[in-house]
N, C-alpha and C positions, 0 to 999 in steps of 0.2 A: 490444449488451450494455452493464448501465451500471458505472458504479465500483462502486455498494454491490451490484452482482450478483457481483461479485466479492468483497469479503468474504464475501457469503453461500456462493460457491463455498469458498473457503478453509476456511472454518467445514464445509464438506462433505469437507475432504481431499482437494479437487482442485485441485492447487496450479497443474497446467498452463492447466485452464478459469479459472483467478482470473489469471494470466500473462495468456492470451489476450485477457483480457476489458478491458486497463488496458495491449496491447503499443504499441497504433494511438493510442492519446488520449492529445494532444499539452497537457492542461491541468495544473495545477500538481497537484492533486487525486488524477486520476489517477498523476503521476510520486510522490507521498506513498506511494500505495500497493503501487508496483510498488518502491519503498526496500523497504517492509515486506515484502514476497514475498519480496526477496533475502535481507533478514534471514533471515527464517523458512527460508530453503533454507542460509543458514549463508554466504551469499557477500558479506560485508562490505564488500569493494571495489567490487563491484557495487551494493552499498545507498549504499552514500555517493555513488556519481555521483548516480543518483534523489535523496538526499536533495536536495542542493546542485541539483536538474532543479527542485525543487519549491519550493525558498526556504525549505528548513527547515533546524531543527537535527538531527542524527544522532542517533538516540533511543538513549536507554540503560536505559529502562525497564523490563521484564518485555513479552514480546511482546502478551500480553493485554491488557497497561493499554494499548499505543499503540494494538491493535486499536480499543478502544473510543475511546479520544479521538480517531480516524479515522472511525467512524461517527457521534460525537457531532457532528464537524466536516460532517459530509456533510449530515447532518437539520438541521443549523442553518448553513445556509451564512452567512456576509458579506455 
């Protein structure tokens, strides 16, 4: 399963399958998104290890806007 199958699950209400899908991948990408899973399940302490896993900042944005600059990053990699 890839990372943006996991938004896609998310975007379905499946918060477990979008977990599973980003628990095993060890890339910076992946840890972005399993921050934002924690966010979205409300466990902040848990989002800030993944932030800080990924090299990012702790988003404080509306979850929607970082959803997207998450997929926007995934379509246009580096």
């Amino acid at each position: 399963m890839s990372i943006s199958q996991s938004l896609s699950l998310l975007a379905a209400g499946d918060w477990d399958g979008a977990h599973r899908a980003v628990q095993d991948d060890p890339s910076p990408e992946a840890a972005w998104v399993h921050a934002h899973l924690h966010r979205v399940e409300g466990d902040l302490g848990n989002a800030r290890y993944w932030y800080a896993r990924a090299g990012r900042p702790e988003a404080t944005g509306s979850l929607a806007e970082e959803r997207a600059e998450i997929a926007r990053a995934l379509a246009n990699p580096a």
